[in-house]
N, C-alpha and C positions, 0 to 999 in steps of 0.2 A: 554198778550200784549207784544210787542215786543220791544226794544230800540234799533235801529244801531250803538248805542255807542260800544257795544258789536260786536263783528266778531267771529264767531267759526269759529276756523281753522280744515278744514277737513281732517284729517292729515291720514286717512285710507290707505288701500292699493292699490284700484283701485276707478271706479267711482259709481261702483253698490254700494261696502258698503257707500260710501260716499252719495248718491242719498236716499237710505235707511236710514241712521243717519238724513239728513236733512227733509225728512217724517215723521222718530218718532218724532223731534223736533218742526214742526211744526209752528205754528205761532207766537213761543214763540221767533224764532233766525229770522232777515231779513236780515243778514248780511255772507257772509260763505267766508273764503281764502281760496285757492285754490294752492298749493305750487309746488316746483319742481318735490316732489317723486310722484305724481301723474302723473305728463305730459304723462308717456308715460303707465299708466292704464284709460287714456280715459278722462285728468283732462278738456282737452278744450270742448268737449262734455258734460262735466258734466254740468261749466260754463255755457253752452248755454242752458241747461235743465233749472238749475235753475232759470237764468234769465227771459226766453222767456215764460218759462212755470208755474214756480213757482212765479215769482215775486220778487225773492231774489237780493239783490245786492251783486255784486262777487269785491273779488281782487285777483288778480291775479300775486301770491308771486313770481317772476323769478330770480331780484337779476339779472339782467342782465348786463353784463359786455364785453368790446368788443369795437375797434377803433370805430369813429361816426360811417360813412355809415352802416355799419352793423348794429349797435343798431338803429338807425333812422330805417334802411332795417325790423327788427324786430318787431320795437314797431308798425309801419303804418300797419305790417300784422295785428298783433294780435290789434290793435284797434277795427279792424271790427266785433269783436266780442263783441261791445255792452260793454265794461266790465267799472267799476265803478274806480278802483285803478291798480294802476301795479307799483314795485317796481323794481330800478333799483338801481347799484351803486352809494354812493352818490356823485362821481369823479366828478368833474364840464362839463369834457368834455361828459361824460354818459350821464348825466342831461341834458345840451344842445340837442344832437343828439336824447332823447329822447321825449322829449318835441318838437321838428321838426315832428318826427314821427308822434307825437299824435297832431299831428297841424288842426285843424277843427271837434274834435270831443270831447266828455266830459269826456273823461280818465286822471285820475289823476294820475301824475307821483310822486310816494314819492323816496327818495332817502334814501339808508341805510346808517347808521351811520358807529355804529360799531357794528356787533352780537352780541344779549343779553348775548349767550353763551358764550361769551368771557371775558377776564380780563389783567387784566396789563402781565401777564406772559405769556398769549399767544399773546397779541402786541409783546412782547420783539421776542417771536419767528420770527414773522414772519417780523422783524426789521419796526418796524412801528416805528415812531417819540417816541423820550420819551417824558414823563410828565404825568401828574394825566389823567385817563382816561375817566374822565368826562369834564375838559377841549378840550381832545381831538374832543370828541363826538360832542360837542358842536361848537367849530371850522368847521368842518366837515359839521353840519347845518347849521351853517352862511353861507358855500361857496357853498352848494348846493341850497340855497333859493336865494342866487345870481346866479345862474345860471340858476334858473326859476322852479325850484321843485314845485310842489302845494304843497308838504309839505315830513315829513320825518319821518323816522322807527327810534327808538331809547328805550331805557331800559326808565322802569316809574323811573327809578333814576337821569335820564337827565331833563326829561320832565320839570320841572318848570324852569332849567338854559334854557332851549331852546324855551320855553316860553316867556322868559323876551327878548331875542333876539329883535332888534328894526325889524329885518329882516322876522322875524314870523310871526309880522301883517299880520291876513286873512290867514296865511297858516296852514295846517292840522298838528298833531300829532299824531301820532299812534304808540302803546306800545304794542309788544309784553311780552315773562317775567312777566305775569300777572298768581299770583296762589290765588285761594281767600284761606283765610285764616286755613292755618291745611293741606295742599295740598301739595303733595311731588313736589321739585324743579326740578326733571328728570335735565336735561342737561345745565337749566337757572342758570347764575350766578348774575345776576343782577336783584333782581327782584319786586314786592311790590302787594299790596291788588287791586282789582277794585275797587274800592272808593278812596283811595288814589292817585292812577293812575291819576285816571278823575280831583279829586280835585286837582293834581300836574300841570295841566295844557295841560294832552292830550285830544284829541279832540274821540279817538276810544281806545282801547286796543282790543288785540286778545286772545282770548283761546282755546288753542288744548285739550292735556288729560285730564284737570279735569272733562271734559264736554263728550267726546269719551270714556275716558276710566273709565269714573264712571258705577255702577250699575242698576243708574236711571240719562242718560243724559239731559233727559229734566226739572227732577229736581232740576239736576247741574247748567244748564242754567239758570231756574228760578229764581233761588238763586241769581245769578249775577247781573238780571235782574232788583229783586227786591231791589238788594243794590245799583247798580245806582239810583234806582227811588229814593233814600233818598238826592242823591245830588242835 
C-alpha cells in the first residue's frame, strides 16, 4: 500500500532506468520527481508514461528561474503535460509569472527556498543576505506564499518555522534532505528522519538514494512507508 506523502526522486540517468525502478517499485511508491538531470534522457516522456499509463502522480523538479514572460512562457507549456507539482524559484516575481502560466489547470507551483545542499558558508558565497539560515529560509516562504506559491521546497529543519507561518494556511510543504535513519547524507546538509519530517509539519518529503541506490529499493521504500503509516 502506497502513501503520496512519500515522492521517490528518480534521480537515474535516463528514462528507461527510471520507468524500470518505478516497475520494480510498484504499488508501493504513487508519487515519483522527476528532476533536471533527466530532461534531456527523455524525463518529459517519462512523466507522461507514468502518469497516463501508470497512474503515478509526477512533480516535476525544474527550479526554474528567468524574467516573468519567459517563466509564464514555460510553465503554460509544460502544464499540458497533466503534471501534479513543478517547482520554480522561490523569487516573488518567478512565483507570480509562474502561477499566470499554470492559470486554469491543477499544477502546483512550490517555490524553492534555499537548497538543502546548502549552508551559511555557501550563502556567504554567493552574497546572499546574512543572518541565521533558517530565518532566511523562512522569509523567503512568507514572500513566495504572498506571491501565490501553492506551497514551497525547503530542508525538514525549516519545516515547523514555515508551518507556523500565518501565510502557510492551506499551503503544501515539501522536504527534500530526508534520509531515514543510518543512511548516508551524500550531498544534504540539512537534513532529518521521515517521521520527523511529516511530524515537523511537511505535507510530502522526497527521497532519491536511499531508495535507487539500495540493494532492495522496494524494500527501502516500504520502510518509509511503513514509518509514515505510524504518524
Amino acid at each position: 500500500m502506497s502513501d503520496d506523502r512519500l515522492i521517490v526522486a528518480l534521480d537515474v540517468p535516463n528514462a528507461l532506468q527510471g520507468l524500470q525502478l518505478a516497475q520494480s517499485l510498484g504499488d508501493t511508491v504513487s508519487f515519483y520527481k522527476i528532476g533536471l538531470g533527466m530532461l534531456t534522457g527523455g524525463g518529459l516522456a517519462l512523466a507522461h508514461e507514468l502518469k497516463q499509463d501508470m497512474g503515478k502522480r509526477i512533480f516535476l523538479d525544474m527550479k526554474l528561474f528567468d524574467i516573468g514572460n519567459t517563466v509564464e512562457s514555460a510553465v503554460r507549456g509544460l502544464a499540458q503535460f497533466d503534471l501534479d507539482f513543478l517547482t520554480v524559484h522561490g523569487d516573488p516575481h518567478v512565483v507570480r509569472a509562474a502561477k499566470e502560466g499554470a492559470a486554469g489547470t491543477n499544477l502546483k507551483i512550490l517555490g524553492v527556498t534555499i537548497l538543502t545542499s546548502l549552508d551559511r558558508g555557501d550563502l556567504d558565497a554567493s552574497l546572499i543576505k546574512p543572518g541565521d539560515i533558517q530565518d532566511v529560509v523562512t522569509e523567503r516562504a512568507a514572500k513566495a506564499f504572498e506571491a501565490g506559491a501553492d506551497g514551497v521546497i525547503a530542508s525538514p529543519q525549516e519545516a515547523a518555522l514555515i508551518r507556523a507561518l500565518p501565510e502557510a494556511t492551506n499551503r503544501l510543504i515539501v522536504t527534500p534532505g530526508v534520509r531515514p535513519t543510518g543512511a548516508a547524507l551524500g550531498d544534504q546538509k540539512r537534513v532529518a528522519t521521515p517521521a520527523s519530517a511529516i511530524s515537523d509539519g511537511a505535507d510530502h518529503i522526497v527521497v532519491g538514494r536511499p531508495i535507487h541506490g539500495s540493494d532492495n529499493p522496494k524494500g527501502a521504500a516500504q520502510a518509509i512507508v511503513n514509518e509514515l503509516s505510524s504518524i
